[in-house]
C-alpha positions as CSV (number, residue, x, y, z in Angstrom):
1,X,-4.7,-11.8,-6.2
2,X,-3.7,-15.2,-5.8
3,X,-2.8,-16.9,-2.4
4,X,-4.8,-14.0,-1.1
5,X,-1.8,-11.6,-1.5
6,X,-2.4,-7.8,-1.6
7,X,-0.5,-5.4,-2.6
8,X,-1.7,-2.4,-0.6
9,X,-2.1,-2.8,3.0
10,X,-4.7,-0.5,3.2
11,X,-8.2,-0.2,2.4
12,X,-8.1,3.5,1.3
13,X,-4.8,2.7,-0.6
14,X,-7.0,0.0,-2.8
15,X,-9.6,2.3,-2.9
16,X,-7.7,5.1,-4.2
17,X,-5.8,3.1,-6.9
18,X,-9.0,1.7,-8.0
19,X,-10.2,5.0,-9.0
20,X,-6.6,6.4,-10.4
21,X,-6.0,3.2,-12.8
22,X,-9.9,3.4,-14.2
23,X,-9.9,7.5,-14.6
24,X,-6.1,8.6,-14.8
25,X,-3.5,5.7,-15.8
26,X,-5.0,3.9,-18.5
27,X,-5.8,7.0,-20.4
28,X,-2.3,7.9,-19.6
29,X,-0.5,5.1,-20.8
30,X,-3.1,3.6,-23.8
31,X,-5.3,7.2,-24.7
32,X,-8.3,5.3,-23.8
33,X,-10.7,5.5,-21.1
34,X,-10.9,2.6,-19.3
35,X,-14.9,3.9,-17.7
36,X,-17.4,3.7,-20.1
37,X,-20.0,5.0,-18.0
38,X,-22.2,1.3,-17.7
39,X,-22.5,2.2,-14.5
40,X,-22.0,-1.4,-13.5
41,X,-19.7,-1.0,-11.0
42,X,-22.3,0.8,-8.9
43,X,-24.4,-1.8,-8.9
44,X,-22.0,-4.6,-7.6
45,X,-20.4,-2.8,-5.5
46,X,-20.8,-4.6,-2.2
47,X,-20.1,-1.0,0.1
48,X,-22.5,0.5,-2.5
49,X,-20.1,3.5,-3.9
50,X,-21.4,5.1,-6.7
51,X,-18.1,6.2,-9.0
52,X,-20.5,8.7,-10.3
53,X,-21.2,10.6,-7.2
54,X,-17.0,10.5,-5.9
55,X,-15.9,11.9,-9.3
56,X,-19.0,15.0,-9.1
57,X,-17.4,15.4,-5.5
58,X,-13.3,15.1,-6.6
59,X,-14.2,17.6,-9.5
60,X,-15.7,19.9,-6.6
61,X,-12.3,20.1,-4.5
62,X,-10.3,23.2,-5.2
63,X,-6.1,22.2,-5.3
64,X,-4.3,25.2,-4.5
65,X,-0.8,24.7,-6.1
């Protein structure tokens, strides 16, 4: 952002909405997906996360409600 403001202090808080706006809000809100599945963002990525690989493992956890 500019001036180098952030609006999360935390890493993991960045992290998380990174993941929510591309896979969850913007197909809330518009009933698009925001991911095509380039898979672009794995390659730039400078910590070398692989969206691919974190949404196998999310899909993996079992929510007990």
């Amino acid at each position: 952002m500019a001036g180098g403001h952030n609006p999360r202090e935390y890493k993991k808080e960045r992290f998380r909405q990174r993941f929510l706006h591309k896979l969850q809000y913007f197909n809330e809100r518009y009933n698009a997906n925001l991911c095509i599945g380039c898979g672009r963002c794995i390659i730039a990525c400078p910590n070398a996360v692989n969206v691919l690989e974190v949404i196998n493992k999310l899909k993996e956890v079992q929510v007990d409600a």
